[in-house]
N, C-alpha and C positions, 0 to 999 in steps of 0.2 A: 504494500500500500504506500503512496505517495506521501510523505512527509502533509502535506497540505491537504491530504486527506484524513487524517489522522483525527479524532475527535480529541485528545487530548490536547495536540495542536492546535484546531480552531477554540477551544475554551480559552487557551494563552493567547490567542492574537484576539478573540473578540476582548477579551481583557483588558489588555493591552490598549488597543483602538478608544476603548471605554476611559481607561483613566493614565495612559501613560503621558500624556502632554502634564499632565498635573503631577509628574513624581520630581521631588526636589532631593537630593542628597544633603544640601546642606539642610533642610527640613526636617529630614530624616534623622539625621543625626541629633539636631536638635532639641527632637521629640524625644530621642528615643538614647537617653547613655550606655544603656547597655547593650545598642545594637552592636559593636565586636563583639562583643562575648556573644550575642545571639547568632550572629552569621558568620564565625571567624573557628577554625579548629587546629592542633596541632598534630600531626601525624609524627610517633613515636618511632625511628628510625635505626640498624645498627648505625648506622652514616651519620645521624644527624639528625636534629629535629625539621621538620618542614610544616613551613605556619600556610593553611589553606583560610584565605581571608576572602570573603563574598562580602562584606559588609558595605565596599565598595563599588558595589553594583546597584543599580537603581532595581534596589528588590526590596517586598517584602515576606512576610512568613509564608501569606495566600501565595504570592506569587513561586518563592521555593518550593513549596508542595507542586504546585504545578508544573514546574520544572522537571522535577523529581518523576514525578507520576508519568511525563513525556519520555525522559529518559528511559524511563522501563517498557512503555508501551513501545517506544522504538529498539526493543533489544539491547541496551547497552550493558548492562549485565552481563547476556550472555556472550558479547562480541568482550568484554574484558576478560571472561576465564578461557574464552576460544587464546585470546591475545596470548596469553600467560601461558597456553599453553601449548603455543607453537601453532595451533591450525591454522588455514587459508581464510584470513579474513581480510584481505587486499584484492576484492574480485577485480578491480581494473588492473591488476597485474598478474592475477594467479600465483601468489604469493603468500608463503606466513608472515607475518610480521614478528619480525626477531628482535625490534631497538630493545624489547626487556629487556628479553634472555640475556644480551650481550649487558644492558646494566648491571641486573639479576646476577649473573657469572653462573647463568645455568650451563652444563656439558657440553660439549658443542659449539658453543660460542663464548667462550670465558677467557678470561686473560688465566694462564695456568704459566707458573714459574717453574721452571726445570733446573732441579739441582744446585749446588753450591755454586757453580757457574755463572751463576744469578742471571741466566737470561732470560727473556719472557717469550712465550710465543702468543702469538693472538689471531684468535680465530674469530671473524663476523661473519654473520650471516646466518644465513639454515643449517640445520645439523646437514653434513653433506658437501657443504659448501668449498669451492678450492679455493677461495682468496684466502692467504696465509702468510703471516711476517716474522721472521726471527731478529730479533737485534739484541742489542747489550740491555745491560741492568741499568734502570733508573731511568732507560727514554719511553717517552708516553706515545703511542702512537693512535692517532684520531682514523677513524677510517668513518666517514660519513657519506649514506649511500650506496648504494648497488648500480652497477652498471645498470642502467634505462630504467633507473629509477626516477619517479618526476618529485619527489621530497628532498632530494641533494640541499636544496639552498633552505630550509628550515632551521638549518644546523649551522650551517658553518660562518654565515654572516655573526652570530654572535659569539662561534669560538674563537672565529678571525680576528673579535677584539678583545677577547679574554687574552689570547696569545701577544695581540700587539702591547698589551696593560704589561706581561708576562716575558719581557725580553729575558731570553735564555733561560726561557722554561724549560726547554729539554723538550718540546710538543711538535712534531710532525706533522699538517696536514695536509697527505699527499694527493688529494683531490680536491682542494679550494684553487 
């Protein structure tokens, strides 16, 4: 079914059309002190913590339900445990989508250290996959993108300035 057919969908745009000229953030705020703690959470990480803030978004509780409720009637659920776990959820390319797995350091695509040697080998992509790198200890290498992949520039435009911030980082990106 068409996104625009979706009854979930037309509930959030008649919505929307109804009262969105009238939403103010600074209003919002306002009203309402406790809206970060209402719309704002911290995702508990080995890595780190990572703060998920909606508070700045012209929302409220009605309208996150709503969201919510679309997300799930459009499968997104189950397009996240497909993701996670490797299936073909890239139908314009017939492809898994792997950028987890490779964060993740699931099999197959992990950064795995080989020995006292301290080299690294790094494998992206699908389990399967032949792009493969060996180099020494301590250089990071970016590999962003699959051959005739059309997402190549979602990435690298802002590693490009993490790297420039980063003189002699040690960082590679051998397709920017």
């Amino acid at each position: 079914m068409a996104l625009s057919a979706d009854p979930n969908f037309q509930k959030l745009d008649q919505w929307y059309r109804a009262n969105g000229s009238s939403l103010s953030m600074r209003a919002m705020f306002d009203s309402d002190p406790e809206r970060f703690e209402k719309f704002s959470t911290t995702l508990k990480t080995d890595d780190g913590d990572l703060l998920l803030d909606f508070s700045k978004n012209l929302i409220n509780q009605e309208v996150m339900e709503m969201l919510l409720t679309l997300a799930k009637s459009r499968g997104v659920e189950q397009a996240r445990e497909q993701m996670f776990t490797g299936e073909k959820i890239n139908f314009t390319e017939v492809l898994s989508f792997s950028h987890c797995r490779v964060q993740l350091g699931s099999p197959g695509s992990s950064w795995t250290h080989l020995g006292p040697a301290g080299l690294t080998w790094v494998q992206l992509g699908s389990p399967g996959s032949s792009w493969t790198h060996l180099g020494p200890a301590g250089l990071t290498w970016v590999q962003l993108g699959s051959p005739g992949s059309s997402w190549t520039h979602l990435g690298p435009a802002g590693l490009t300035w993490v790297h420039l911030d980063s003189p002699g980082s040690g960082c590679l990106f051998p397709n920017i």
